[in-house]
N, CA and C atoms as an extended XYZ file, in Angstrom:
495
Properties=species:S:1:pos:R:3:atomname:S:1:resname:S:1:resid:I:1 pbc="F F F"
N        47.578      109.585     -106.329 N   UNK     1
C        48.886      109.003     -106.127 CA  UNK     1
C        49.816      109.488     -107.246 C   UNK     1
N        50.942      109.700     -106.735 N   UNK     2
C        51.985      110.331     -107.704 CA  UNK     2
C        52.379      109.358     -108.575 C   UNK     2
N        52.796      109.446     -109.858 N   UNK     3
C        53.462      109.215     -110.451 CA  UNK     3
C        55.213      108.361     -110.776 C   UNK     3
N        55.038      107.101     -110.527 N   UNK     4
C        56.346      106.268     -110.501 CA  UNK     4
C        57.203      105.182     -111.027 C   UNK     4
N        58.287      105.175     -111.109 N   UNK     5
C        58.714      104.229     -111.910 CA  UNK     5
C        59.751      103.878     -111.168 C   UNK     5
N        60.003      102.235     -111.216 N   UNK     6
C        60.478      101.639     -109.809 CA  UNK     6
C        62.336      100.554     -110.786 C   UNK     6
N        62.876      100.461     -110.226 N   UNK     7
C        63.909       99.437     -110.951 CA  UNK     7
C        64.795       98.734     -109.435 C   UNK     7
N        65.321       97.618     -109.930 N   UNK     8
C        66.140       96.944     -108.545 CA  UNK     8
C        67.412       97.054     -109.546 C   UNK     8
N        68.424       96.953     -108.688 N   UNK     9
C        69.280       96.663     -109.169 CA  UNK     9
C        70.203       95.605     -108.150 C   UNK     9
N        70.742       94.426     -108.867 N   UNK    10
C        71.366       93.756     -107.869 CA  UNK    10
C        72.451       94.006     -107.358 C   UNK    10
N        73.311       94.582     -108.357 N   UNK    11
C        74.720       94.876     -108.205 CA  UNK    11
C        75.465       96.060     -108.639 C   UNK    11
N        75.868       96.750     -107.355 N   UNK    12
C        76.429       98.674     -108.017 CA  UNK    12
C        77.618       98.133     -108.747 C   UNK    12
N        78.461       97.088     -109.078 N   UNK    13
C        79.541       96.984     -109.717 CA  UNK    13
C        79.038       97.308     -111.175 C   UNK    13
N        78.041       97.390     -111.860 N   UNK    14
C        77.002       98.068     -112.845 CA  UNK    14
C        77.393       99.356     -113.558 C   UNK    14
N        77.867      100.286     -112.221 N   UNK    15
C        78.123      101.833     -112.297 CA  UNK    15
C        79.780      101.418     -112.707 C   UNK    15
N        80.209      100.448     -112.683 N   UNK    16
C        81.825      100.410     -112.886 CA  UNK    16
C        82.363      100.259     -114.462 C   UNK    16
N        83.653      101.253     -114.859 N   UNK    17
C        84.134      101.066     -116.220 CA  UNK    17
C        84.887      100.500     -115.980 C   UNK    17
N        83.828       99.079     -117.004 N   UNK    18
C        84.369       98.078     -117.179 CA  UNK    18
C        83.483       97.735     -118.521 C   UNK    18
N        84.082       96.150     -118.965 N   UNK    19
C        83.566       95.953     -119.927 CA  UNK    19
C        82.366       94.976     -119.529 C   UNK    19
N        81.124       95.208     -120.459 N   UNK    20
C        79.925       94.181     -120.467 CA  UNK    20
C        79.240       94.098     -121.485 C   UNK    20
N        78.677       93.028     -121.606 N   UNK    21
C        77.557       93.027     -122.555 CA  UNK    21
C        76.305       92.886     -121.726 C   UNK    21
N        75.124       93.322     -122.659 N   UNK    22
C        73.744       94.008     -121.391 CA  UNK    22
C        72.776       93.562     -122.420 C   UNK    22
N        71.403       93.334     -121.995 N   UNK    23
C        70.389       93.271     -123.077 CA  UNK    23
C        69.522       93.841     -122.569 C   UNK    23
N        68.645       94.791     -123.076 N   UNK    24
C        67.018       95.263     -122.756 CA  UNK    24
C        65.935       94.509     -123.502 C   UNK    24
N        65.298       94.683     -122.438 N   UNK    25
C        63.857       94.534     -123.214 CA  UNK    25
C        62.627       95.295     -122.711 C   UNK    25
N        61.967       95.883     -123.575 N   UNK    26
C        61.291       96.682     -122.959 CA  UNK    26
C        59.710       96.139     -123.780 C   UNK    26
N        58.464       97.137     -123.721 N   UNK    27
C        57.408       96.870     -124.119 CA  UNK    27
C        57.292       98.071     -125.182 C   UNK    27
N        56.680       98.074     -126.635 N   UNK    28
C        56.902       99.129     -127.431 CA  UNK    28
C        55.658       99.246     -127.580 C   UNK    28
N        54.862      100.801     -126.835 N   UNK    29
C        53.466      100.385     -127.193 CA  UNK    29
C        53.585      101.512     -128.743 C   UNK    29
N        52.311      100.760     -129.762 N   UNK    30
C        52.051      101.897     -130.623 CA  UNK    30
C        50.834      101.712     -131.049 C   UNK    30
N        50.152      103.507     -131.173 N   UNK    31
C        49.252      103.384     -130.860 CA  UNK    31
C        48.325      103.186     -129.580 C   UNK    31
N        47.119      103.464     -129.622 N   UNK    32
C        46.262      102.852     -128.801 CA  UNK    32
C        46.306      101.390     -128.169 C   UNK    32
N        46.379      100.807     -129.307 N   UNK    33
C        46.139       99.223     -128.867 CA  UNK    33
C        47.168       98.128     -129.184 C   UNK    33
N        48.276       98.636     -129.872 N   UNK    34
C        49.145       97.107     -130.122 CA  UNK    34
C        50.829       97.622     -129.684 C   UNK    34
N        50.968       96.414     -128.687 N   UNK    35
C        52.059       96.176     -127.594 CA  UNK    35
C        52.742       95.589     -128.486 C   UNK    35
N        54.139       95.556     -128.675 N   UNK    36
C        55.098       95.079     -129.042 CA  UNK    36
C        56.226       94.639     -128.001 C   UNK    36
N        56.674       93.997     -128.221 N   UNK    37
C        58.076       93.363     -127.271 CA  UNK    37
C        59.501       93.811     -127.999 C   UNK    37
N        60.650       94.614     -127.237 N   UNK    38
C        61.545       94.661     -128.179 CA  UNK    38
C        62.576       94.074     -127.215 C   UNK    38
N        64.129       93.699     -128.022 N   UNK    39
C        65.241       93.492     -127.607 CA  UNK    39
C        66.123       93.859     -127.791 C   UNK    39
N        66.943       94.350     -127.050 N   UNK    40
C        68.446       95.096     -127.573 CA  UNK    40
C        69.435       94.154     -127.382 C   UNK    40
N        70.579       93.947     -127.618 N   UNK    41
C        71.983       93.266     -127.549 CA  UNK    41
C        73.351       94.503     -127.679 C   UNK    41
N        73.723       94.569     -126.464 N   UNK    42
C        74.425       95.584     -126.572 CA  UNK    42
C        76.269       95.465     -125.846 C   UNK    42
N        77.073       95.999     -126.438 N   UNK    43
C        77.946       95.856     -125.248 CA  UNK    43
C        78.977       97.207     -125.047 C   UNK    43
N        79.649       97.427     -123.946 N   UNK    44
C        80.050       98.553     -123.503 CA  UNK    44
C        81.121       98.290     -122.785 C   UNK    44
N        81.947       99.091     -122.725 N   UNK    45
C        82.847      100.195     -121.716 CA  UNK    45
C        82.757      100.871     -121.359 C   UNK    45
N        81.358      101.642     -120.800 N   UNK    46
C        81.584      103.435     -121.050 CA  UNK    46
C        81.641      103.835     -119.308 C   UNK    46
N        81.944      105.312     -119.714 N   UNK    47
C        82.461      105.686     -117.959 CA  UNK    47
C        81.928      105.658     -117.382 C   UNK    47
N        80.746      105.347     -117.284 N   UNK    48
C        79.365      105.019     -116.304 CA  UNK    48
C        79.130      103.655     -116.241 C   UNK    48
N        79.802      102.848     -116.462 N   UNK    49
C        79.531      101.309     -116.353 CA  UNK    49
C        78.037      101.224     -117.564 C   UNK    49
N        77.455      100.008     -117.208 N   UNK    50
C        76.620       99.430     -117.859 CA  UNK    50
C        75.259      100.170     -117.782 C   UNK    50
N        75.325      100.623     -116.134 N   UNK    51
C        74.207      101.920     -116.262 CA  UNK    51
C        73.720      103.020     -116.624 C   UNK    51
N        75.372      103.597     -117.127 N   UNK    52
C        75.733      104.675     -118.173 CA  UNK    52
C        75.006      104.602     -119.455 C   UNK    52
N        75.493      103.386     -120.057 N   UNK    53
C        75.035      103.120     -121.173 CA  UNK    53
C        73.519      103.053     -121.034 C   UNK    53
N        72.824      102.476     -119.922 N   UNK    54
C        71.602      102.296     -120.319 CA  UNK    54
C        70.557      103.973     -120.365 C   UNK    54
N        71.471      104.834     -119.508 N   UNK    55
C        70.869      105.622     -119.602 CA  UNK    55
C        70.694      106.542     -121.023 C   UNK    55
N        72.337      106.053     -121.505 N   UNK    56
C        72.555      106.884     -122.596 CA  UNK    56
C        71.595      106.505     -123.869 C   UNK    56
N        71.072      104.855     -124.009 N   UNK    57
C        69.372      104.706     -124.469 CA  UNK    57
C        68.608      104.898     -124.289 C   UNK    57
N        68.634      105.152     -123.275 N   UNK    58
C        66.888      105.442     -123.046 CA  UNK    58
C        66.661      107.370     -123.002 C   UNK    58
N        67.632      108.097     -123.312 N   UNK    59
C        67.649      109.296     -123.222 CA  UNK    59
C        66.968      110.022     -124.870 C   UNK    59
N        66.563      111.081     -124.763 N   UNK    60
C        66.347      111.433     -125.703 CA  UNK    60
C        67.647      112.149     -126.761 C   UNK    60
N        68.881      111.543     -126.169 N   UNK    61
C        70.089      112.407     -127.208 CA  UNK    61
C        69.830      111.727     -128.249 C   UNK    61
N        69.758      111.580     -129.220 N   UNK    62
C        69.839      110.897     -130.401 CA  UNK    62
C        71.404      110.544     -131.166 C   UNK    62
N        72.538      111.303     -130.560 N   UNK    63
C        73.847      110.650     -130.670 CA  UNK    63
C        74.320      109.465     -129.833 C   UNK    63
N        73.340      108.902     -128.992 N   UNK    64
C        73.869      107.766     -128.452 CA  UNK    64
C        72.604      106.891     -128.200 C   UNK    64
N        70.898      107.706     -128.281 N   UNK    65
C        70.134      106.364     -128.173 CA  UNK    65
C        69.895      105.059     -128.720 C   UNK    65
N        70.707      104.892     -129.125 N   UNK    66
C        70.307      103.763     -130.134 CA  UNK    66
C        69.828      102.731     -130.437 C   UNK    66
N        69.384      102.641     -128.694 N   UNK    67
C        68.084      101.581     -128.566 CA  UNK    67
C        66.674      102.476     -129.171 C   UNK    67
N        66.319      103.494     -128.557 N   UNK    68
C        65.095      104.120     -128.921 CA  UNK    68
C        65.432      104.597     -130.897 C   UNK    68
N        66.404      104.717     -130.849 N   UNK    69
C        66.611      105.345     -132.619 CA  UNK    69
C        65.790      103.269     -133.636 C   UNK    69
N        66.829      102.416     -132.839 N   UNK    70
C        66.096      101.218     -133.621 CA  UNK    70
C        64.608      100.994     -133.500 C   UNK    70
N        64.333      101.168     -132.185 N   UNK    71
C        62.631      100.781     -132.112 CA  UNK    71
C        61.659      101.516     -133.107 C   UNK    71
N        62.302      103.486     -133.130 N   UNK    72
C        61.226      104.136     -133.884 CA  UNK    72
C        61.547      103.162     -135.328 C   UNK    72
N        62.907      102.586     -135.531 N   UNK    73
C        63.338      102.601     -136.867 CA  UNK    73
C        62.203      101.398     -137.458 C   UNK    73
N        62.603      100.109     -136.443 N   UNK    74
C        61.721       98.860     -137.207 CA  UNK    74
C        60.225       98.786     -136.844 C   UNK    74
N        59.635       99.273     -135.556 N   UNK    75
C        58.166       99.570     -135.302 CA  UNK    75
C        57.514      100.759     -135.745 C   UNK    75
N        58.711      101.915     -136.495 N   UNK    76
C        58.153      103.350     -137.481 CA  UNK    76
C        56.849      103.911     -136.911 C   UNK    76
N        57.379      104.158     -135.556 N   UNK    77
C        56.395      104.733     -134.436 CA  UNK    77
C        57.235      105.636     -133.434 C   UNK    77
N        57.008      106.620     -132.643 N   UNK    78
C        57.497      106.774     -131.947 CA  UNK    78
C        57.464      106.373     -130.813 C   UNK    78
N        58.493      105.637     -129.906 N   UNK    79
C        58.433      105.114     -128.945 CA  UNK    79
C        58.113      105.506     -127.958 C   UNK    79
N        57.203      104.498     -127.175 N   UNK    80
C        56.691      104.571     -125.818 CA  UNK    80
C        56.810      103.395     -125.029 C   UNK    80
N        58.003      103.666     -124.130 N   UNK    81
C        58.888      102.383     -123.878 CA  UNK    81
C        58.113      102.042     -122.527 C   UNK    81
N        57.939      100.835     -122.081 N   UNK    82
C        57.353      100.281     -120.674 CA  UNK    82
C        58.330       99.083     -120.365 C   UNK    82
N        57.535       99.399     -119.200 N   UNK    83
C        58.318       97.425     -118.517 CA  UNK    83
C        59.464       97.430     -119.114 C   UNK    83
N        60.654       98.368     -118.801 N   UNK    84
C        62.130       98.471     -119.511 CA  UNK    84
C        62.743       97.309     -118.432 C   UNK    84
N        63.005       96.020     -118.699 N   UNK    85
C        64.122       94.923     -118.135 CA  UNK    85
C        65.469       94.986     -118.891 C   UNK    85
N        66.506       94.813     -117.922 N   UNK    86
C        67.855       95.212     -118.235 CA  UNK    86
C        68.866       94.070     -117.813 C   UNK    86
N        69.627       93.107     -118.367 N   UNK    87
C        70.789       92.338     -117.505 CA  UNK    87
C        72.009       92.331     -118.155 C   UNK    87
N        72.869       92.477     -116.925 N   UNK    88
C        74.045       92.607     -117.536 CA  UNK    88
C        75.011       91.647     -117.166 C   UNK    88
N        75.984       91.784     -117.935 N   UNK    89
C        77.105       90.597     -117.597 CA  UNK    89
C        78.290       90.968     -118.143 C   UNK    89
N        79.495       90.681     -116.746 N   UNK    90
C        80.569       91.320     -116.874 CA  UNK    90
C        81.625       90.237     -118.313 C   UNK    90
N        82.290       91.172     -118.746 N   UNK    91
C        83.474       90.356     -119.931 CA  UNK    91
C        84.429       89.347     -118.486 C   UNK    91
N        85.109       88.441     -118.734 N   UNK    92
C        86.265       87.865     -118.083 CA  UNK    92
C        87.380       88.761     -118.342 C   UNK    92
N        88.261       88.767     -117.230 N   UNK    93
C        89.090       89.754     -117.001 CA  UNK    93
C        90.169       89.302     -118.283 C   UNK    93
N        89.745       88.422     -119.231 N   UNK    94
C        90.429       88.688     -120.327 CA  UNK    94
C        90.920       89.899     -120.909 C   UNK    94
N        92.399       90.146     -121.150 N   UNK    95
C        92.778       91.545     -121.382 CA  UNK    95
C        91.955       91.888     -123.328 C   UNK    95
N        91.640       91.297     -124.100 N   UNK    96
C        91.370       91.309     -124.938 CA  UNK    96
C        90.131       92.364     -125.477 C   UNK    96
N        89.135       91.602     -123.912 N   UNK    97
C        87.798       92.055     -123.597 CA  UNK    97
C        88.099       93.401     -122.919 C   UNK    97
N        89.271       93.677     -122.580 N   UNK    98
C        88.983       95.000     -122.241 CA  UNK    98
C        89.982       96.423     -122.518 C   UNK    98
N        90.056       95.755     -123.511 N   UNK    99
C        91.036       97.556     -124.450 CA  UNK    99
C        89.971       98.392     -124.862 C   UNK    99
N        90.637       99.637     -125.058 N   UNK   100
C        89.960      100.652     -126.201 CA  UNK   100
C        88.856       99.754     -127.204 C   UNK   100
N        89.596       98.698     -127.579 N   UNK   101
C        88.744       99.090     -128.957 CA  UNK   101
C        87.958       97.511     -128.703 C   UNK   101
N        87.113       98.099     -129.411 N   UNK   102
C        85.591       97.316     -128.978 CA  UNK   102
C        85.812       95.818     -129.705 C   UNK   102
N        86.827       95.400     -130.948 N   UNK   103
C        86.542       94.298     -131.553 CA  UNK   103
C        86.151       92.955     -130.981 C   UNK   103
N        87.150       93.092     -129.965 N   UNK   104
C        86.732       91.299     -129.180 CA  UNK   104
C        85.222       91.158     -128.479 C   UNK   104
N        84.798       92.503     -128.270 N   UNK   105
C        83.508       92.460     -127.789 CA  UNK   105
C        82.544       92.219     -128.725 C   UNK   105
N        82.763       92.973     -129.504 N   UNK   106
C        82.065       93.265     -130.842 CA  UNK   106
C        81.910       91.844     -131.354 C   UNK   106
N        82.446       90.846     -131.179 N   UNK   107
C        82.637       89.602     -131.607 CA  UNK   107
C        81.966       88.665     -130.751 C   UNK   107
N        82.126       89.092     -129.636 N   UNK   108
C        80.997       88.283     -128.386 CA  UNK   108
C        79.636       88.267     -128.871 C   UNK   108
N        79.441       90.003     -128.568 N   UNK   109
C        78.028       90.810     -129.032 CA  UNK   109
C        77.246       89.879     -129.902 C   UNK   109
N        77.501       89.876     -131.268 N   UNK   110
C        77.394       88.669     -132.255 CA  UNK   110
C        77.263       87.825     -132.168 C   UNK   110
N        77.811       87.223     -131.443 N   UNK   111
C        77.371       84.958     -131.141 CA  UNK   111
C        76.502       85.387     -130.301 C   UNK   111
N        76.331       86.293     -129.482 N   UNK   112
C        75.110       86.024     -128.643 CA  UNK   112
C        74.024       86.789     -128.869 C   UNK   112
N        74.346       87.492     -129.954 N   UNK   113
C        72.767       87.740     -130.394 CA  UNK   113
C        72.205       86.980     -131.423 C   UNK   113
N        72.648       86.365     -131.800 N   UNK   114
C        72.493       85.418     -133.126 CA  UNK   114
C        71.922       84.089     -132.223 C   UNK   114
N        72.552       83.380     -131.067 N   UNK   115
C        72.134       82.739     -129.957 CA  UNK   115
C        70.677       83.179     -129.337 C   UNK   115
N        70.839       84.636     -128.944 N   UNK   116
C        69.087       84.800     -128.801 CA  UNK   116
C        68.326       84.784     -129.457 C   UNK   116
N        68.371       85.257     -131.033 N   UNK   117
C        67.551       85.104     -131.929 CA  UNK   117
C        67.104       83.638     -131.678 C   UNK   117
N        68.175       82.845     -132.112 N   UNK   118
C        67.783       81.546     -132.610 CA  UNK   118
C        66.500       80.743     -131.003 C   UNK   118
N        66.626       81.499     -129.728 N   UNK   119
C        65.777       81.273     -128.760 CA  UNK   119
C        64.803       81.451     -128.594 C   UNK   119
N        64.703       83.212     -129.084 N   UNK   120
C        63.729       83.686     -129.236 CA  UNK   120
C        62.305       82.903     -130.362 C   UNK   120
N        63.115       82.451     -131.784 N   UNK   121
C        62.395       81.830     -132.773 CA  UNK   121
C        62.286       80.345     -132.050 C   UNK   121
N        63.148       79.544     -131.619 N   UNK   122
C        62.791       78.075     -131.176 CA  UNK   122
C        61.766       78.199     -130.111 C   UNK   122
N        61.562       79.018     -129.344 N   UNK   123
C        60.751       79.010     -128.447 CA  UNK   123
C        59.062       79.865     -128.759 C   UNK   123
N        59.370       80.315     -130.071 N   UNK   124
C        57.675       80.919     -130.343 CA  UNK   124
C        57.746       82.230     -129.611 C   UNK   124
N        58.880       82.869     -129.111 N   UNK   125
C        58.541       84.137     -128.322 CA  UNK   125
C        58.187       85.298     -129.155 C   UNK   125
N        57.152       85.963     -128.572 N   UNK   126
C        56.887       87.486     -129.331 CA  UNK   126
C        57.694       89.045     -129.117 C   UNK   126
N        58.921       88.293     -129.249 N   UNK   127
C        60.031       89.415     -129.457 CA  UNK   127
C        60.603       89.657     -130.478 C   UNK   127
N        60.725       91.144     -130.854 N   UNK   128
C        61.893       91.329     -132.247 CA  UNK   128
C        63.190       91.911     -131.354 C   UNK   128
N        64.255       91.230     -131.981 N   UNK   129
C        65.127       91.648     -132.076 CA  UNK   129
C        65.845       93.451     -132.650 C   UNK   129
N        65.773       94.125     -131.753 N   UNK   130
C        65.915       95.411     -132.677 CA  UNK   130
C        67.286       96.082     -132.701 C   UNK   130
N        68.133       95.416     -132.298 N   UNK   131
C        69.832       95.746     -132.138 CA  UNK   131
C        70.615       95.674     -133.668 C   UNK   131
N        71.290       95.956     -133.692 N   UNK   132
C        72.563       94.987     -134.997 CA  UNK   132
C        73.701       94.839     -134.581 C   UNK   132
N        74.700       94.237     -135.363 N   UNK   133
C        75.748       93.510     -134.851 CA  UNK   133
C        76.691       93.629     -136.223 C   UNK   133
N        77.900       93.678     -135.703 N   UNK   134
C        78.661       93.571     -136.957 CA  UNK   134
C        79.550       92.426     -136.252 C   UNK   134
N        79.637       91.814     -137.749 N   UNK   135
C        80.615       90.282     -138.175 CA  UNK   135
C        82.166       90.814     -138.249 C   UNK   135
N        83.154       89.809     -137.384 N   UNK   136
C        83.944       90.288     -137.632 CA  UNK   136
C        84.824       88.959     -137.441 C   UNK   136
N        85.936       89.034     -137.357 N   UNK   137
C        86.925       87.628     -137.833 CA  UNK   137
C        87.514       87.177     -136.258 C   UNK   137
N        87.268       88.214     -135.503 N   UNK   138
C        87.677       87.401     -133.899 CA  UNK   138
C        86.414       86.255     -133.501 C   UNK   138
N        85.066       86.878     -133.871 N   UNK   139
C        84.459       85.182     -133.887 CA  UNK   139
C        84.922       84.132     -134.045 C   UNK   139
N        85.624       83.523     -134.818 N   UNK   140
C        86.216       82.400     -134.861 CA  UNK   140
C        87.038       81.955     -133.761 C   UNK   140
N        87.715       83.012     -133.076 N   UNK   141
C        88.504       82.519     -132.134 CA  UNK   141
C        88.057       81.767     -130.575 C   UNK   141
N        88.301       80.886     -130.306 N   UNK   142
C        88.241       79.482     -129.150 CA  UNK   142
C        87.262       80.594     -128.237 C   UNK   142
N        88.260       81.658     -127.562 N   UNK   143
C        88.200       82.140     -126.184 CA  UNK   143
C        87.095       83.023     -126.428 C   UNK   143
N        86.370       83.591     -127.575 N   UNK   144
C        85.406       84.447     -127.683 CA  UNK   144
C        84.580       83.258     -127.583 C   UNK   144
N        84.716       82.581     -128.585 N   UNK   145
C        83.356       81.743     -128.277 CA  UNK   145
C        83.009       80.721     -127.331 C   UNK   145
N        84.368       80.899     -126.331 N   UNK   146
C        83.627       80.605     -124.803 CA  UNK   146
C        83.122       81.491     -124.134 C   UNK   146
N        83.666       82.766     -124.637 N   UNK   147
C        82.668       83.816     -123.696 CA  UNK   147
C        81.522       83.957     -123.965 C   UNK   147
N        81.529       84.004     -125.032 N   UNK   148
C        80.201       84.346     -125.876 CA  UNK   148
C        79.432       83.169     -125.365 C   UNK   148
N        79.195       81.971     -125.324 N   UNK   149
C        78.653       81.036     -124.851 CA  UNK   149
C        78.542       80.859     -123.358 C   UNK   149
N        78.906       81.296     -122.311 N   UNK   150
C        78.937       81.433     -120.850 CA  UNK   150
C        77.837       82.643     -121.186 C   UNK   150
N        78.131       83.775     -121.714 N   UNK   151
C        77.011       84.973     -121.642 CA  UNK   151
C        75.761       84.371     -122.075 C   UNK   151
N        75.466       83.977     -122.892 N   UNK   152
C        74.434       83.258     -123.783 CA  UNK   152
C        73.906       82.414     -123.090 C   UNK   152
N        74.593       81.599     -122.233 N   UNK   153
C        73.437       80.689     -121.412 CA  UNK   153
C        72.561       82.109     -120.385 C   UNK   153
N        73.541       82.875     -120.383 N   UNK   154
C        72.816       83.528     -118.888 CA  UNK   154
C        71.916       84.499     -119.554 C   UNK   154
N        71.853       85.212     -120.854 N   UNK   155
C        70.953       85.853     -120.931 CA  UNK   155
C        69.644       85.253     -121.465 C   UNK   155
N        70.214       83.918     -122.022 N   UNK   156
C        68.980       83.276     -122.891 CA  UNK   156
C        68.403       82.756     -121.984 C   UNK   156
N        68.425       82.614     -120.819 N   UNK   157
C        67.435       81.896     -119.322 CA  UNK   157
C        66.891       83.275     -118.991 C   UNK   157
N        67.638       84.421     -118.643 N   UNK   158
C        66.447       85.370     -118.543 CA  UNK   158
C        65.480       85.676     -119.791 C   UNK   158
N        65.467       85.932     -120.730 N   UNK   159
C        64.816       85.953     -122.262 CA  UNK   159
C        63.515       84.863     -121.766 C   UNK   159
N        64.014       83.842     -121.292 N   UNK   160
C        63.149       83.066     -121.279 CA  UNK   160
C        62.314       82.745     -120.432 C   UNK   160
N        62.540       83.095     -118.672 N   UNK   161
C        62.051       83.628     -117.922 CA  UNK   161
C        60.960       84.894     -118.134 C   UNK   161
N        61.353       86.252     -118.605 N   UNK   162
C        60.552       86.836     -119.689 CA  UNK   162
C        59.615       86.993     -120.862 C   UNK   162
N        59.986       85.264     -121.219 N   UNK   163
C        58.864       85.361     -122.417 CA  UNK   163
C        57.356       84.187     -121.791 C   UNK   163
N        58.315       83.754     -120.916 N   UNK   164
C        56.992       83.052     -120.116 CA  UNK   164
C        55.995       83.452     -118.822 C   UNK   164
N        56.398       85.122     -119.165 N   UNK   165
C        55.540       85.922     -118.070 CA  UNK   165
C        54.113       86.215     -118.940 C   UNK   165
């Protein structure tokens, strides 16, 4: 039997430039024998929608993987990615969330990875976090941190769905 690798996707609005924030998680094997769990926190505009981006991680360019550049970085292995799970979630047609420049996202990004962490640890899950995030001063503001909190319920129920497989 040939050789395959299978993915669903629910929704082609995915392929659309637009803005989202997305999380992976994949399986990091290293070595022979020890499986690792990783997580990304990511967010985008790019001209390929959200699927763009994912491809542009999981590719071997090294100017844009930067999911696979963190995994070799904190598991100091080279990656051998499995069971790659992906969800995404669109910004609100807030004009803020969707200029050029990444800050208001960049500010989402942040409460809700700091939100999964804190899920990931309350719940005992065997995931690292392998993304980063930069702090920035639109956090504070009302309307991010309702977005940021609408995203956060929805990715931290899949996370968690996931960690109880």
């Amino acid at each position: 039997m040939a050789r395959a690798s299978r993915a669903k996707i629910s929704c082609s609005d995915i392929a659309d430039r637009y803005a989202f924030i997305y999380c992976i998680h994949a399986i990091v094997s290293i070595g022979a024998n020890i499986k690792c769990e990783a997580v990304y926190i990511g967010q985008t505009r790019n001209r390929f929608g959200a699927i763009g981006r994912l491809s542009q991680h999981l590719s071997n360019d090294d100017t844009c993987n930067t999911f696979k550049q963190r995994v070799r970085a904190i598991y100091n292995a080279e990656e051998n990615l499995t069971d790659i799970s992906f969800i995404v979630c669109p910004f609100s047609p807030l004009k803020p969330f969707l200029l050029d420049s990444p800050d208001y996202r960049e500010a989402v990004e942040a409460i809700v990875q700091d939100k999964i962490i804190q899920c990931i640890v309350k719940q005992n899950l065997k995931m690292g976090v392998v993304s980063r995030i930069s702090y920035n001063a639109y956090m504070r503001e009302r309307f991010v941190q309702d977005e940021a909190n609408a995203i956060s319920k929805t990715i931290v129920s899949w996370i968690h769905e996931i960690g109880s497989k």
